[in-house]
N, C-alpha and C positions, 0 to 999 in steps of 0.2 A: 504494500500500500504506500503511496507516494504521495507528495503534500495535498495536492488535488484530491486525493481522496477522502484523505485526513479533516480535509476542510469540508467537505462536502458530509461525510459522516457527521459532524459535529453541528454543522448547521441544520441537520435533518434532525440528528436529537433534539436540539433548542426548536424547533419548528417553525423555524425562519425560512423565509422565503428569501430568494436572492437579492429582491427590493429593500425586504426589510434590512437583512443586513448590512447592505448598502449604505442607507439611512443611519443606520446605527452609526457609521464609520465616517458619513459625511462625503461620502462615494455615489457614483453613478451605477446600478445594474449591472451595468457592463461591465465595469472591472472587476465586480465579483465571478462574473461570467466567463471573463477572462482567467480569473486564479482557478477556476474549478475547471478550465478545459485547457488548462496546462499551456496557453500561449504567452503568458506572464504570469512573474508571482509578483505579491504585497513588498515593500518595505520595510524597513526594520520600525518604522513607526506603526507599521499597518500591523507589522505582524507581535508584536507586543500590544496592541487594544483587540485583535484577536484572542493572543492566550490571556490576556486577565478577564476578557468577557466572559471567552470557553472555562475559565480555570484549569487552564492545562498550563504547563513548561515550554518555554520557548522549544527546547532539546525536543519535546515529543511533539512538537504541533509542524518544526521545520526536517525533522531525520523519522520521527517517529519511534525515539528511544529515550528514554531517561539519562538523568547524568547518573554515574556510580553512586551507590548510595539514597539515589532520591526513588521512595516507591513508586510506579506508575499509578495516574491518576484516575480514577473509578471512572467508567465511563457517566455521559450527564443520561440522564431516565429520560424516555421516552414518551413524549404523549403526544394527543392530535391537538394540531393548533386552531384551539377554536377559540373564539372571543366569548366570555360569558361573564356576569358578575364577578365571580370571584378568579378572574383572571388578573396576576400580580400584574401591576404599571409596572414599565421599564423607560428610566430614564438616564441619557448616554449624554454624557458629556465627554466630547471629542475636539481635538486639534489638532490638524493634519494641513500641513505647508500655508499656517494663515486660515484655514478655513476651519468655522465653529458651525457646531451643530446642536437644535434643544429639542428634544420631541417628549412629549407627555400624551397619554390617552388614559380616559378615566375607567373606574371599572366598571361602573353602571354602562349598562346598553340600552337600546332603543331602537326596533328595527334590524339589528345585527349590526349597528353601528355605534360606536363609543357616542358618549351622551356629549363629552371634550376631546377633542383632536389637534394638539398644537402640535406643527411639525414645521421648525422656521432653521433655517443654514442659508451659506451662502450658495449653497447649491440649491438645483430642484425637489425641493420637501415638499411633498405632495401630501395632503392633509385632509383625513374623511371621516367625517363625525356630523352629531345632530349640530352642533356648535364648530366652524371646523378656522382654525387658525394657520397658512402656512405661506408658503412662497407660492405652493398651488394649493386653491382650498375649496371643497366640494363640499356642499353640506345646507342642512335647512337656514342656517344662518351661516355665510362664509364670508371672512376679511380675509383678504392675501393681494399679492401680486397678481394674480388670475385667481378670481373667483367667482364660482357658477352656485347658484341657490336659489330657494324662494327669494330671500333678502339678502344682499350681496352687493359689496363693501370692498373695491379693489380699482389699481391702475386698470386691468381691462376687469371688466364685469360683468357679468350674466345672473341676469335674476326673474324668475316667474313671476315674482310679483313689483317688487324695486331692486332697481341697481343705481348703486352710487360708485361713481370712478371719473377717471379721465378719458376712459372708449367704453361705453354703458349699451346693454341692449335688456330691455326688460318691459313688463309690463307699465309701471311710471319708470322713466328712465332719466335718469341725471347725472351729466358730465359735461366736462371739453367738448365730446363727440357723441351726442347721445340718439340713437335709436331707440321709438318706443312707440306703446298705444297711446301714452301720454310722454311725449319729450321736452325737458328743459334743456340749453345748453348753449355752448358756446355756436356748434353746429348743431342742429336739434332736424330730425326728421321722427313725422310722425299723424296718428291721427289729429291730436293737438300736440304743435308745435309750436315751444317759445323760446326763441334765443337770437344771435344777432345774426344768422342766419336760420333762417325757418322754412320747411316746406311742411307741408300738411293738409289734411281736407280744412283744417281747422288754423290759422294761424298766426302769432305775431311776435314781430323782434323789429331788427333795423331793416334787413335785407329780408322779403316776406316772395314765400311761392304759394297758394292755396287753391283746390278746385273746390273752394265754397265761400269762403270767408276770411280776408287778410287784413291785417293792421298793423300797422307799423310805419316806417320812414320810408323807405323804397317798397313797393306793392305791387303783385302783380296776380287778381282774384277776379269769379263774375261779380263781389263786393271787393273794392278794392280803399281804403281809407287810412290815409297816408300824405306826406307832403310830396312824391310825386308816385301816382295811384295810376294804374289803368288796369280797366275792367269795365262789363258791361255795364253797370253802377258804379261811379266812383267817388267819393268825398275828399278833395282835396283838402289838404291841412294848409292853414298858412303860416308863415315863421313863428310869428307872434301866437301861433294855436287855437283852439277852437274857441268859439265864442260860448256860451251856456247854449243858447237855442241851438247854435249848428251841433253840440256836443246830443241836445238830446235827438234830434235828428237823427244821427248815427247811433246812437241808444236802439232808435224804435228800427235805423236798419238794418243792424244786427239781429233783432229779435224775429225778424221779419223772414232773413235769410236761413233762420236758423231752427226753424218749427218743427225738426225732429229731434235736434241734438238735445244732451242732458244738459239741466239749468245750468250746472257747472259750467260750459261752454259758454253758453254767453256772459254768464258772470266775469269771466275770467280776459275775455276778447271788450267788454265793456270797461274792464278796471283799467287793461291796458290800453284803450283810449282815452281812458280818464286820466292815468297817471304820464303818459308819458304825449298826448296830443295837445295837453290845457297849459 
């Protein structure tokens, strides 16, 4: 039996998966992938957070022999790696050329998924829980660098129901660059869109696109109302802003354009004529 084997035996007793131990070490998959099919081995850094993890001896984890005098070490007990309540946390603190690593998973479950999953390194720590924390985070509530969830909290984001980030797609979605049923943003597409670029059935910012309804500074809707508006109805704004009567004017034209949408919609296309046309 040769280190590849050795390695592979031990990680199968612990009931680590390639990824996991990966993780653990603050590594990629692959290079465990790589020590178990003999086209590279570990470091001496690697291979000491190896043997203190396994509890084995350098001697027997790199030759597979003990030094004179030292008993060989019992093998580790075998079980199947299942996640359940009373499944011990394991938490690894590693450092490996500059690179840290922190993963915690709790031991209540939910679904077969830890109820806490923080998995944060300077690597890809990919993180799966009801609650899920990491560089990638997957879960009913995710914060990470990439995070997809109901509710979800990330530079890019994906949420069923909200995303918050800087490239957002969700159902209200909120960012720099946000896609949504409902979008705020810097770029915002959507059915309601508000931002300083906007397209939408619904919509308004500075720069406005809508196939129903736009508002904003530049306009272009069959209601178009704006200081320069075209559409088959248009209300131009004038610098100095709407007057009371021309405001409610546009009040009753929005409502008029808008005799399916939810109240929310026009409230919201009214406010920002209010606030930012007067």
């Amino acid at each position: 039996m040769d280190f590849r084997d050795r390695l592979f035996e031990l990680r199968r007793q612990a009931g680590l998966s390639q990824e996991e131990l990966a993780n653990l070490l603050g590594l990629t998959r692959q290079a465990v992938q790589k020590w178990e099919a003999g086209t590279s081995r570990p470091d001496m850094d690697n291979l000491t957070a190896l043997a203190n993890y396994f509890h084995v001896s350098l001697d027997y984890l790199v030759t597979g022999r003990e030094a004179a005098g030292t008993p060989t070490p019992p093998p580790l007990p075998e079980y199947e790696h299942t996640v359940t309540p009373q499944t011990v946390t394991t938490v690894i603190h590693h450092h490996y050329h500059d690179a840290w690593h922190y993963e915690y998973k709790s031991r209540r479950t939910l679904f077969g998924l830890p109820l806490v999953h923080i998995n944060i390194g300077r690597r890809n720590c990919w993180a799966r829980g009801i609650v899920a924390i990491g560089n990638i985070a997957t879960g009913f509530v995710a914060l990470g660098g990439v995070a997809a969830g109901l509710l979800s909290l990330g530079a890019v984001s994906f949420g069923l129901l909200l995303a918050l980030g800087a490239v957002t797609l969700g159902g209200v979605s909120i960012g720099g660059v946000a896609l949504g049923l409902l979008a705020w943003g810097g770029i915002a597409l959507g059915w309601l869109a508000v931002g300083g670029c906007a397209v939408g059935v619904y919509a308004a910012g500075g720069v406005v696109a809508a196939s129903q309804v736009g508002v904003g500074g530049v306009v272009s809707a069959p209601l178009a109302i704006g200081i320069a508006a075209d559409g088959v109805k248009t209300i131009l704004v004038p610098l100095e802003g709407l007057s009371d009567q021309a405001l409610m004017e546009a009040h009753k034209a929005i409502t008029e354009a808008c005799p399916d949408a939810p109240f929310f919609v026009t409230r919201i296309l009214k406010f920002f004529a209010f606030a930012e046309l007067t």
